[in-house]
C-alpha positions in Angstrom: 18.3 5.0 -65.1 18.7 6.1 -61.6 15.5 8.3 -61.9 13.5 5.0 -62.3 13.9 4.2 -58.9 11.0 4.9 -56.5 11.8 8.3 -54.6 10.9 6.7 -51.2 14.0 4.1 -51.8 16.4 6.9 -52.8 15.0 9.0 -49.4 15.7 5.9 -47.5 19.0 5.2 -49.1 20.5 8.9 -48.3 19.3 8.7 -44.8 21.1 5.5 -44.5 24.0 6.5 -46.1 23.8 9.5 -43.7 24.3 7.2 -40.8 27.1 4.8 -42.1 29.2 8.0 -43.2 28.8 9.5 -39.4 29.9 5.9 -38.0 32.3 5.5 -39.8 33.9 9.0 -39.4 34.9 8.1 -36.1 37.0 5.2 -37.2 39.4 7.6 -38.9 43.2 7.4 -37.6 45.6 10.4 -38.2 49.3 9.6 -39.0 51.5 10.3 -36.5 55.5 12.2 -35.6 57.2 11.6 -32.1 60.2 13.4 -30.9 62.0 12.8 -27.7 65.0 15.0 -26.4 68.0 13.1 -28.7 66.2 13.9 -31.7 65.1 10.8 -32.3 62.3 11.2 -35.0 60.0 8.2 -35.1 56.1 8.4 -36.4 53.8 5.9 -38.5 52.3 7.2 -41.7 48.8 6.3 -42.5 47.0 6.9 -45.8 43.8 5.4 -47.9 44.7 2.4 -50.9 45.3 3.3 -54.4 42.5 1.7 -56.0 39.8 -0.8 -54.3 37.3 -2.8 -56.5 34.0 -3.7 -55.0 31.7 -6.6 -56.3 28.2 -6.7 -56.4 26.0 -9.6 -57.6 23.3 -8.3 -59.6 21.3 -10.8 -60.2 18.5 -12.4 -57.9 20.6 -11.1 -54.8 21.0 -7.2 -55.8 21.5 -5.7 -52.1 22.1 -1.7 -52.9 22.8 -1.8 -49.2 26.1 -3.5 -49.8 27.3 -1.0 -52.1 27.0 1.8 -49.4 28.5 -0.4 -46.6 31.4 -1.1 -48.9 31.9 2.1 -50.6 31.3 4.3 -48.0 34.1 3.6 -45.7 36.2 3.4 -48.4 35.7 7.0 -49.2 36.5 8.0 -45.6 39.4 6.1 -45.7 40.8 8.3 -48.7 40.8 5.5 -51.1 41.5 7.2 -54.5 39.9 5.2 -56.9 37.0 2.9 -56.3 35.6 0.9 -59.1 32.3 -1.4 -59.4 31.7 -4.9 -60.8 27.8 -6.0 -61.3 27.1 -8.1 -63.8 24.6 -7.2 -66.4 20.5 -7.7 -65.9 18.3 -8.7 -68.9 19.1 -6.1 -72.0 22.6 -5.4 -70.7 21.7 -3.0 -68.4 22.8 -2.8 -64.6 20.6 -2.9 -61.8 19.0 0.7 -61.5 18.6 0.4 -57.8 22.5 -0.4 -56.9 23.5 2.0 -59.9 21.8 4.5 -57.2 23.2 3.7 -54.5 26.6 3.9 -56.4 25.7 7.0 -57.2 24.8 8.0 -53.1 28.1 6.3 -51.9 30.4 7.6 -54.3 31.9 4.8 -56.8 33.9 6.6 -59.4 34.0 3.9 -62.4 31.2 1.4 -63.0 32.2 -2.0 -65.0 29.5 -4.5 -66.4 30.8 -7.7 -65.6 30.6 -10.7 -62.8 31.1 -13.8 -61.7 34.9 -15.0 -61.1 36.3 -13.4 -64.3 35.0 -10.2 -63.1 37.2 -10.8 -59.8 40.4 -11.9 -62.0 40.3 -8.7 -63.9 40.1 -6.7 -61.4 42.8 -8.0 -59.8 45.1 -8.3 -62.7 43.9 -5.0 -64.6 42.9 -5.6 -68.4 42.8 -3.5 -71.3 39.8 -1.7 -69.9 39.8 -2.4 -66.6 42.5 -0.9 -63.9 44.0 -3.2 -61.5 43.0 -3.2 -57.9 44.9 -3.0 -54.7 41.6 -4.8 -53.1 38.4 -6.8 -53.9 35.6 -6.6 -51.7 32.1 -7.4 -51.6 29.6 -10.4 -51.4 29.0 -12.8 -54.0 28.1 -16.8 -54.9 30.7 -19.6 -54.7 32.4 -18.8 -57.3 33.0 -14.9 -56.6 34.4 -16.4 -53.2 36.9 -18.8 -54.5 38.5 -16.3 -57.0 38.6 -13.4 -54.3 40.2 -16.6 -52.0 42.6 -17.9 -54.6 43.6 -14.4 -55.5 44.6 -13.2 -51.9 48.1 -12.0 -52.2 47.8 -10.7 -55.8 45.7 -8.3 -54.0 44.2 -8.0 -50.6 40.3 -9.2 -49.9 38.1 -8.1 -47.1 37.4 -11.6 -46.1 36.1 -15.1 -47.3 32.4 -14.7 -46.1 30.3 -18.0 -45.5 26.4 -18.4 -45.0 24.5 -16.0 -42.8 24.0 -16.4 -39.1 22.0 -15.0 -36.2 21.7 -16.2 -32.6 19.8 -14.6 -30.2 20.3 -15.1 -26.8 16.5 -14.3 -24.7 15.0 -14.4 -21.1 11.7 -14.7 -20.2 11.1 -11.1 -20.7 11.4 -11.6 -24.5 8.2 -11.4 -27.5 8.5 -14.7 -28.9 6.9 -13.1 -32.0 9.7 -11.0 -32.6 12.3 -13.7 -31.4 10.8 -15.9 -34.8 10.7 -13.1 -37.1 14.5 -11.9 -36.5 15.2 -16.0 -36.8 14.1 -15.9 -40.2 15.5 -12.7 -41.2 18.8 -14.4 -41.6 17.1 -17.7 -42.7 15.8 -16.4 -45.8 19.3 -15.8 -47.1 20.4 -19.0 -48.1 19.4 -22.4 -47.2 22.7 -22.8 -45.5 21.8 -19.8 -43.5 21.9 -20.5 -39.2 19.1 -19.2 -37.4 19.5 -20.4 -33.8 18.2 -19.2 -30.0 19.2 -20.0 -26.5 17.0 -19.2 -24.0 16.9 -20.6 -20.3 13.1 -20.3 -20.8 11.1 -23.2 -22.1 8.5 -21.1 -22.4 10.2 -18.8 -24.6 11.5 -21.7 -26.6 7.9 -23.5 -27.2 6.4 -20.2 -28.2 8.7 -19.2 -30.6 8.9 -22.5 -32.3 5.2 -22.3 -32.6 5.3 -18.3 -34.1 7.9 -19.7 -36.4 5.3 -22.2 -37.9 2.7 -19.3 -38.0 4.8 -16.8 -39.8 7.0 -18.7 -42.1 3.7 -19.4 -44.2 3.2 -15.7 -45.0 6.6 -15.0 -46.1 7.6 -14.9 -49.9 10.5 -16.6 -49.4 9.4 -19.7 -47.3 11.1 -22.8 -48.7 14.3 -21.1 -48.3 13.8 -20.5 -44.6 12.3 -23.8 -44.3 15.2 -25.8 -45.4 17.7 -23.6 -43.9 15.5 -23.7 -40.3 15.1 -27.9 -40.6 18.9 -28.4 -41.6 21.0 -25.7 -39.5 18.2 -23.9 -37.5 18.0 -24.6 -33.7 16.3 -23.7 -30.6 17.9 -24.4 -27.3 17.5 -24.1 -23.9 20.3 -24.0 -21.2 20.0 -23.7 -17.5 21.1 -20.0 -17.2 22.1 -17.0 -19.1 25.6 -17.1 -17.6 25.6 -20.2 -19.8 24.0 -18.7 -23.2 26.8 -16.3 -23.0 29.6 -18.8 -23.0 28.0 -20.7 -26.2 28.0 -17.1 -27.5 31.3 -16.7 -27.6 32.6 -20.2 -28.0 30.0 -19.9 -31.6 31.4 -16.5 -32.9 27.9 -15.6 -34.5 28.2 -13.0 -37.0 24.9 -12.0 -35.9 24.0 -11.5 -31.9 20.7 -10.4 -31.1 20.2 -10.2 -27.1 16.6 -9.9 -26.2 17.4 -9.8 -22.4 15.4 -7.6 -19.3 19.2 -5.8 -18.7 20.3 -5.7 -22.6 23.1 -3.2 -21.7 24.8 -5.6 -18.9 25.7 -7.7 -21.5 28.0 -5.8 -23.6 31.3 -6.6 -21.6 30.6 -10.0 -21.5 30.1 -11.1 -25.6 33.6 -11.3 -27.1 33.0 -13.2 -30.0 30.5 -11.6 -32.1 30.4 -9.6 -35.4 28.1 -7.5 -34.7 26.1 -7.2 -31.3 22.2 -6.3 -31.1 21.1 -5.3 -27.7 17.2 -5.2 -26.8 13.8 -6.2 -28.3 13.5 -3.3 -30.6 17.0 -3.4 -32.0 16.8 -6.4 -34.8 19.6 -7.3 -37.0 17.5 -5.6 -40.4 18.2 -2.4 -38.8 22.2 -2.9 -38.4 21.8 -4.4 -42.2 20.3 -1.3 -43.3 19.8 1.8 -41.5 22.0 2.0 -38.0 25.0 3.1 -39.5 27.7 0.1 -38.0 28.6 -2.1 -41.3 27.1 -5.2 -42.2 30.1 -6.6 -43.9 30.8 -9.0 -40.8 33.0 -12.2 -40.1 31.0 -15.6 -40.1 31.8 -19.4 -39.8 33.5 -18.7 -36.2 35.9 -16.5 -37.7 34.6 -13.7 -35.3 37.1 -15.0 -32.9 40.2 -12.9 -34.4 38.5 -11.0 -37.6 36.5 -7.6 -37.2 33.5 -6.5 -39.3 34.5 -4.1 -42.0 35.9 -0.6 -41.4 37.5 2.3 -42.4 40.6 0.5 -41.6 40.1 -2.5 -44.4 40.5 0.5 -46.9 44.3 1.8 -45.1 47.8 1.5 -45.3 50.0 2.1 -42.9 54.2 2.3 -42.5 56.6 4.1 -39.9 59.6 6.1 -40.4 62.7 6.6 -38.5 65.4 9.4 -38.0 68.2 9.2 -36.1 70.9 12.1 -35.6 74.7 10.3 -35.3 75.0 10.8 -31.4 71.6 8.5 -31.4 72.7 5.9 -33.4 76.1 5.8 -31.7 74.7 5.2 -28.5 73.0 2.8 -29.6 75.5 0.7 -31.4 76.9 -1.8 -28.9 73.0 -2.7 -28.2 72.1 -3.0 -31.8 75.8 -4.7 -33.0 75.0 -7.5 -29.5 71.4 -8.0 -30.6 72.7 -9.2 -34.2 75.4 -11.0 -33.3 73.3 -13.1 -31.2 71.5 -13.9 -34.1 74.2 -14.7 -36.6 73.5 -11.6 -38.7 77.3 -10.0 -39.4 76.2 -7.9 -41.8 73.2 -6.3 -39.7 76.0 -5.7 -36.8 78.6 -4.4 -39.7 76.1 -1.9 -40.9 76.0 0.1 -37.6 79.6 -1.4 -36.6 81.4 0.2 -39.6 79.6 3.6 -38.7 80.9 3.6 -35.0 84.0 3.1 -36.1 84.4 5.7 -38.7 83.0 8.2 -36.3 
Protein backbone atom coordinates (compact mmCIF):
# COMPACT_ATOMS: atom_id res chain seq x y z
CA UNK A 1 0.00 0.00 0.00
CA UNK A 2 2.67 2.40 1.07
CA UNK A 3 4.40 1.94 -2.45
CA UNK A 4 1.36 3.68 -3.97
CA UNK A 5 2.28 6.84 -2.74
CA UNK A 6 4.11 9.32 -5.06
CA UNK A 7 8.01 9.05 -4.32
CA UNK A 8 8.25 12.96 -4.07
CA UNK A 9 5.68 12.82 -0.95
CA UNK A 10 7.63 9.97 0.80
CA UNK A 11 11.18 12.27 -0.02
CA UNK A 12 9.37 15.11 1.47
CA UNK A 13 8.04 13.24 4.37
CA UNK A 14 11.64 11.69 5.55
CA UNK A 15 13.13 15.05 5.22
CA UNK A 16 10.57 16.30 7.47
CA UNK A 17 10.65 13.77 9.74
CA UNK A 18 14.47 14.36 9.66
CA UNK A 19 13.91 17.79 11.13
CA UNK A 20 11.12 17.06 13.86
CA UNK A 21 13.43 14.06 15.23
CA UNK A 22 16.55 16.67 15.46
CA UNK A 23 14.15 19.26 17.34
CA UNK A 24 12.92 17.21 19.31
CA UNK A 25 16.13 15.51 20.47
CA UNK A 26 17.02 18.38 22.30
CA UNK A 27 13.92 18.26 24.52
CA UNK A 28 15.24 15.11 26.13
CA UNK A 29 15.72 15.25 30.03
CA UNK A 30 18.07 12.66 31.87
CA UNK A 31 16.97 11.39 35.26
CA UNK A 32 18.80 12.51 37.94
CA UNK A 33 20.91 11.34 41.68
CA UNK A 34 22.09 14.08 44.23
CA UNK A 35 24.25 13.39 47.20
CA UNK A 36 25.36 15.93 49.78
CA UNK A 37 27.90 15.13 52.60
CA UNK A 38 25.12 13.29 55.29
CA UNK A 39 24.28 10.88 52.68
CA UNK A 40 21.30 12.19 51.89
CA UNK A 41 20.35 10.51 48.53
CA UNK A 42 17.64 12.43 46.69
CA UNK A 43 17.19 12.29 42.58
CA UNK A 44 13.99 12.28 40.20
CA UNK A 45 13.48 9.41 37.88
CA UNK A 46 12.31 10.13 34.47
CA UNK A 47 11.25 7.58 31.83
CA UNK A 48 8.88 7.42 28.55
CA UNK A 49 4.85 6.05 29.08
CA UNK A 50 3.92 2.50 28.69
CA UNK A 51 1.70 2.68 25.82
CA UNK A 52 0.30 6.05 23.98
CA UNK A 53 -2.52 5.84 21.32
CA UNK A 54 -2.56 8.38 18.63
CA UNK A 55 -5.73 9.24 16.52
CA UNK A 56 -5.86 10.18 13.12
CA UNK A 57 -8.95 11.16 11.18
CA UNK A 58 -8.83 9.56 7.92
CA UNK A 59 -11.33 10.84 6.18
CA UNK A 60 -11.59 14.26 4.22
CA UNK A 61 -9.00 15.70 6.84
CA UNK A 62 -6.07 12.84 6.46
CA UNK A 63 -2.90 15.13 7.61
CA UNK A 64 0.17 12.47 7.41
CA UNK A 65 1.93 15.35 8.99
CA UNK A 66 0.14 14.77 12.24
CA UNK A 67 1.24 11.36 12.53
CA UNK A 68 4.92 12.38 12.50
CA UNK A 69 4.41 15.34 14.92
CA UNK A 70 2.73 12.98 17.23
CA UNK A 71 4.62 9.96 16.83
CA UNK A 72 7.86 11.25 16.62
CA UNK A 73 8.35 12.75 19.96
CA UNK A 74 6.87 9.91 21.38
CA UNK A 75 9.58 7.75 20.20
CA UNK A 76 12.25 10.07 21.66
CA UNK A 77 10.60 10.11 24.70
CA UNK A 78 11.03 6.17 25.00
CA UNK A 79 7.34 5.47 24.86
CA UNK A 80 7.20 1.62 24.49
CA UNK A 81 4.33 1.02 22.62
CA UNK A 82 2.52 3.35 20.32
CA UNK A 83 -0.53 2.35 18.63
CA UNK A 84 -2.75 4.07 15.63
CA UNK A 85 -6.46 4.66 15.21
CA UNK A 86 -7.68 5.89 11.50
CA UNK A 87 -10.78 4.93 10.57
CA UNK A 88 -11.20 3.01 7.38
CA UNK A 89 -11.46 4.73 3.66
CA UNK A 90 -13.82 3.34 0.97
CA UNK A 91 -12.99 -0.69 0.65
CA UNK A 92 -11.85 -0.90 4.21
CA UNK A 93 -8.61 0.14 3.60
CA UNK A 94 -6.52 2.95 5.52
CA UNK A 95 -5.28 5.89 4.07
CA UNK A 96 -1.97 4.88 2.11
CA UNK A 97 -0.42 8.30 2.63
CA UNK A 98 -0.67 8.32 6.68
CA UNK A 99 -0.11 4.41 6.63
CA UNK A 100 3.45 6.00 5.29
CA UNK A 101 4.06 8.28 7.38
CA UNK A 102 3.30 5.59 10.20
CA UNK A 103 5.64 3.72 8.71
CA UNK A 104 8.48 6.95 8.60
CA UNK A 105 7.67 7.89 12.36
CA UNK A 106 7.58 4.64 13.80
CA UNK A 107 3.94 3.40 15.03
CA UNK A 108 4.22 -0.09 16.10
CA UNK A 109 0.45 -1.45 15.86
CA UNK A 110 -2.06 0.06 13.44
CA UNK A 111 -6.01 -0.32 14.35
CA UNK A 112 -8.84 0.43 11.72
CA UNK A 113 -11.23 2.18 13.65
CA UNK A 114 -12.52 6.03 14.46
CA UNK A 115 -14.62 8.29 15.63
CA UNK A 116 -15.41 8.36 19.58
CA UNK A 117 -15.58 4.51 19.96
CA UNK A 118 -12.24 4.40 18.56
CA UNK A 119 -11.07 6.81 21.52
CA UNK A 120 -13.12 4.65 24.33
CA UNK A 121 -11.29 1.58 23.32
CA UNK A 122 -8.27 2.75 23.42
CA UNK A 123 -8.64 4.05 26.60
CA UNK A 124 -10.25 1.08 28.15
CA UNK A 125 -8.39 -1.76 26.09
CA UNK A 126 -10.80 -4.43 24.36
CA UNK A 127 -10.36 -7.77 23.28
CA UNK A 128 -8.11 -6.66 20.51
CA UNK A 129 -7.10 -3.49 21.33
CA UNK A 130 -4.43 -2.72 24.38
CA UNK A 131 -5.28 -0.04 26.62
CA UNK A 132 -3.50 3.32 26.58
CA UNK A 133 -1.78 5.34 29.09
CA UNK A 134 -2.51 8.45 26.57
CA UNK A 135 -4.70 9.59 23.56
CA UNK A 136 -3.43 12.11 21.35
CA UNK A 137 -4.16 13.50 18.16
CA UNK A 138 -6.68 15.77 16.19
CA UNK A 139 -10.00 14.86 15.36
CA UNK A 140 -13.91 16.20 14.80
CA UNK A 141 -16.31 17.01 17.71
CA UNK A 142 -16.90 14.01 18.61
CA UNK A 143 -13.16 12.57 18.83
CA UNK A 144 -12.74 15.78 21.19
CA UNK A 145 -15.45 15.19 23.59
CA UNK A 146 -14.46 11.43 24.26
CA UNK A 147 -10.66 12.30 24.62
CA UNK A 148 -12.31 15.35 27.07
CA UNK A 149 -14.68 13.08 28.92
CA UNK A 150 -12.14 10.42 29.19
CA UNK A 151 -9.24 12.55 30.91
CA UNK A 152 -8.33 10.80 33.97
CA UNK A 153 -8.97 7.26 32.72
CA UNK A 154 -6.08 8.23 30.77
CA UNK A 155 -4.07 11.32 30.09
CA UNK A 156 -4.82 13.53 26.62
CA UNK A 157 -2.48 15.92 25.07
CA UNK A 158 -5.10 18.66 25.07
CA UNK A 159 -8.74 19.66 24.00
CA UNK A 160 -7.75 21.49 20.66
CA UNK A 161 -10.40 24.13 19.26
CA UNK A 162 -10.43 25.79 15.68
CA UNK A 163 -7.31 26.93 14.06
CA UNK A 164 -5.92 30.40 14.51
CA UNK A 165 -3.18 32.75 13.01
CA UNK A 166 -2.55 36.39 13.76
CA UNK A 167 0.10 38.16 12.32
CA UNK A 168 1.31 41.09 13.59
CA UNK A 169 3.05 43.56 10.31
CA UNK A 170 4.68 47.03 9.80
CA UNK A 171 4.82 48.85 6.82
CA UNK A 172 7.77 46.84 5.65
CA UNK A 173 5.46 43.86 5.11
CA UNK A 174 4.18 42.12 1.28
CA UNK A 175 0.56 42.33 1.73
CA UNK A 176 0.40 39.43 -0.74
CA UNK A 177 2.04 37.21 1.53
CA UNK A 178 0.21 38.75 4.65
CA UNK A 179 -3.32 37.36 2.70
CA UNK A 180 -2.04 34.16 1.70
CA UNK A 181 -0.67 33.01 5.36
CA UNK A 182 -4.46 34.52 6.50
CA UNK A 183 -6.04 31.98 4.59
CA UNK A 184 -3.69 29.16 5.30
CA UNK A 185 -5.34 28.82 8.63
CA UNK A 186 -8.74 29.92 7.17
CA UNK A 187 -9.14 27.03 4.99
CA UNK A 188 -9.26 24.65 8.01
CA UNK A 189 -12.52 25.07 9.26
CA UNK A 190 -15.02 27.71 8.98
CA UNK A 191 -14.61 28.46 12.57
CA UNK A 192 -10.96 28.93 11.82
CA UNK A 193 -9.51 32.82 13.03
CA UNK A 194 -7.48 34.52 10.59
CA UNK A 195 -6.80 37.95 11.93
CA UNK A 196 -3.89 40.98 11.37
CA UNK A 197 -2.82 43.99 13.26
CA UNK A 198 -0.87 46.31 11.70
CA UNK A 199 -0.33 50.10 12.61
CA UNK A 200 -0.31 50.58 8.77
CA UNK A 201 -3.50 51.44 7.02
CA UNK A 202 -1.76 50.87 4.08
CA UNK A 203 -0.87 47.50 4.92
CA UNK A 204 -4.42 46.78 6.08
CA UNK A 205 -6.31 48.08 2.78
CA UNK A 206 -3.94 46.12 0.58
CA UNK A 207 -4.21 43.08 2.14
CA UNK A 208 -7.95 43.08 2.40
CA UNK A 209 -7.91 43.80 -1.30
CA UNK A 210 -5.17 40.59 -2.04
CA UNK A 211 -7.44 38.60 0.08
CA UNK A 212 -10.43 39.26 -2.38
CA UNK A 213 -7.95 38.47 -5.33
CA UNK A 214 -6.58 35.21 -4.09
CA UNK A 215 -9.42 33.58 -2.32
CA UNK A 216 -11.04 33.08 -5.83
CA UNK A 217 -8.24 30.83 -7.04
CA UNK A 218 -8.11 28.62 -4.12
CA UNK A 219 -9.89 25.10 -4.07
CA UNK A 220 -11.13 25.54 -0.85
CA UNK A 221 -12.81 29.11 -1.06
CA UNK A 222 -16.23 28.89 0.73
CA UNK A 223 -14.47 27.57 3.61
CA UNK A 224 -12.17 30.55 3.97
CA UNK A 225 -14.86 32.71 3.02
CA UNK A 226 -17.22 31.93 5.85
CA UNK A 227 -14.57 31.49 8.23
CA UNK A 228 -12.86 35.13 7.00
CA UNK A 229 -16.59 37.01 7.17
CA UNK A 230 -17.56 35.41 10.66
CA UNK A 231 -14.20 35.26 12.77
CA UNK A 232 -11.68 36.85 10.34
CA UNK A 233 -10.34 40.47 11.13
CA UNK A 234 -8.05 43.06 10.04
CA UNK A 235 -7.08 45.80 12.52
CA UNK A 236 -5.10 48.59 12.80
CA UNK A 237 -3.72 50.02 16.16
CA UNK A 238 -1.60 53.05 16.71
CA UNK A 239 1.79 51.31 17.33
CA UNK A 240 3.42 48.03 17.48
CA UNK A 241 4.08 48.35 21.12
CA UNK A 242 0.30 48.00 21.10
CA UNK A 243 0.00 44.85 18.57
CA UNK A 244 2.12 43.12 20.93
CA UNK A 245 -0.02 43.52 23.97
CA UNK A 246 -3.28 42.19 22.00
CA UNK A 247 -0.74 39.39 21.13
CA UNK A 248 -0.47 38.30 24.22
CA UNK A 249 -3.72 39.23 25.93
CA UNK A 250 -5.19 36.68 22.52
CA UNK A 251 -2.92 33.65 23.11
CA UNK A 252 -2.91 32.85 19.24
CA UNK A 253 -1.89 29.40 18.58
CA UNK A 254 -0.43 30.81 15.46
CA UNK A 255 1.92 34.18 15.46
CA UNK A 256 3.34 35.19 12.41
CA UNK A 257 5.40 38.57 12.78
CA UNK A 258 6.14 40.16 9.53
CA UNK A 259 8.08 43.07 11.09
CA UNK A 260 11.48 45.20 9.61
CA UNK A 261 13.40 43.79 13.17
CA UNK A 262 11.52 40.22 13.37
CA UNK A 263 14.13 39.02 15.86
CA UNK A 264 13.44 42.05 18.47
CA UNK A 265 10.36 40.59 19.03
CA UNK A 266 11.06 37.35 20.56
CA UNK A 267 11.35 38.50 24.24
CA UNK A 268 8.38 40.41 24.06
CA UNK A 269 5.35 37.58 22.77
CA UNK A 270 4.50 35.53 25.83
CA UNK A 271 1.45 34.15 24.84
CA UNK A 272 1.78 32.33 21.70
CA UNK A 273 1.86 28.59 20.59
CA UNK A 274 4.10 28.80 18.21
CA UNK A 275 6.03 32.03 17.07
CA UNK A 276 6.91 32.86 13.22
CA UNK A 277 9.36 35.56 12.87
CA UNK A 278 9.93 37.26 9.31
CA UNK A 279 8.34 37.43 5.78
CA UNK A 280 9.67 34.27 4.57
CA UNK A 281 8.93 32.19 7.69
CA UNK A 282 4.90 31.26 7.23
CA UNK A 283 3.10 29.04 9.52
CA UNK A 284 2.92 26.02 6.49
CA UNK A 285 6.47 25.66 7.11
CA UNK A 286 6.25 25.14 11.05
CA UNK A 287 3.11 22.78 10.02
CA UNK A 288 5.25 20.77 7.89
CA UNK A 289 8.82 20.97 7.35
CA UNK A 290 10.66 23.22 10.26
CA UNK A 291 10.94 20.60 12.73
CA UNK A 292 9.07 22.57 16.03
CA UNK A 293 5.54 20.59 16.41
CA UNK A 294 2.36 21.71 15.17
CA UNK A 295 0.36 20.11 17.93
CA UNK A 296 -0.20 23.62 19.64
CA UNK A 297 -2.66 25.16 22.33
CA UNK A 298 -5.63 27.35 20.90
CA UNK A 299 -8.76 29.14 22.24
CA UNK A 300 -6.41 31.38 24.67
CA UNK A 301 -5.22 28.38 26.30
CA UNK A 302 -1.56 29.46 25.19
CA UNK A 303 -1.55 31.45 28.33
CA UNK A 304 -0.44 28.34 30.68
CA UNK A 305 -0.40 25.20 28.02
CA UNK A 306 2.79 24.44 25.79
CA UNK A 307 2.67 23.00 22.26
CA UNK A 308 3.51 19.31 22.24
CA UNK A 309 6.84 17.78 23.24
CA UNK A 310 8.90 15.19 24.15
CA UNK A 311 7.71 15.82 27.59
CA UNK A 312 3.72 15.08 26.87
CA UNK A 313 5.07 11.45 26.27
CA UNK A 314 7.17 11.31 30.11
CA UNK A 315 6.77 10.35 33.46
CA UNK A 316 8.51 11.41 36.13
CA UNK A 317 8.83 10.54 40.22
CA UNK A 318 11.73 11.25 42.83
CA UNK A 319 13.26 9.08 45.34
CA UNK A 320 14.66 9.59 48.79
CA UNK A 321 17.27 7.94 51.02
CA UNK A 322 18.06 8.86 54.22
CA UNK A 323 20.82 7.17 56.57
CA UNK A 324 19.45 7.30 60.52
CA UNK A 325 21.84 10.22 61.68
CA UNK A 326 19.82 12.17 58.73
CA UNK A 327 16.58 11.47 59.67
CA UNK A 328 17.26 12.01 63.31
CA UNK A 329 18.43 15.40 62.81
CA UNK A 330 15.71 16.10 61.23
CA UNK A 331 13.04 14.86 63.49
CA UNK A 332 12.09 17.71 65.78
CA UNK A 333 11.62 19.79 62.31
CA UNK A 334 9.58 17.22 60.64
CA UNK A 335 7.51 15.97 64.17
CA UNK A 336 6.82 20.39 64.61
CA UNK A 337 5.78 20.75 60.96
CA UNK A 338 2.99 17.90 61.48
CA UNK A 339 1.88 18.80 64.59
CA UNK A 340 1.12 22.15 63.36
CA UNK A 341 -1.03 20.55 61.07
CA UNK A 342 -2.94 18.13 63.12
CA UNK A 343 -1.25 15.05 61.57
CA UNK A 344 -0.22 12.65 64.80
CA UNK A 345 0.46 10.01 62.96
CA UNK A 346 2.82 11.81 60.35
CA UNK A 347 4.74 13.18 63.66
CA UNK A 348 4.53 9.44 65.30
CA UNK A 349 6.09 7.92 62.24
CA UNK A 350 9.42 9.81 62.68
CA UNK A 351 8.67 10.36 66.48
CA UNK A 352 8.56 6.62 67.34
CA UNK A 353 11.95 6.25 65.41
CA UNK A 354 13.80 9.05 67.49
CA UNK A 355 12.83 7.49 70.24
CA UNK A 356 13.88 3.98 69.68
CA UNK A 357 17.16 5.15 68.60
Amino acid sequence: MVKSCAPEFIAAMEKAAENIRDFHARQVQQSRIDTDERGVILGQRIRGLHRVGVYVPGGTAAYPSSVLMNVIPAKIAGVKEIIMATPPGMGGKPNPDIMAAALIAGVDRVFLMGGAQAVAALAYGTESVPKVDKIVGPGNIFVATAKKLLYGTVDIDMIAGPSEILIIADKTANPAYLAADLMSQAEHDRMASAILITDSMEIAEKTAEELEKQMLLLSRKEIIRESVDNFGAIIVCENMEEAVDFANDLAPEHLEVCCENCLEYIGKLDNAGSVFLGNYSPEPLGDYFAGANHVLPTSGTARFFSPLSVDSFIKKSSFIYYPKKALLDSADDIICLAETEKLTAHANSVRIRKELN
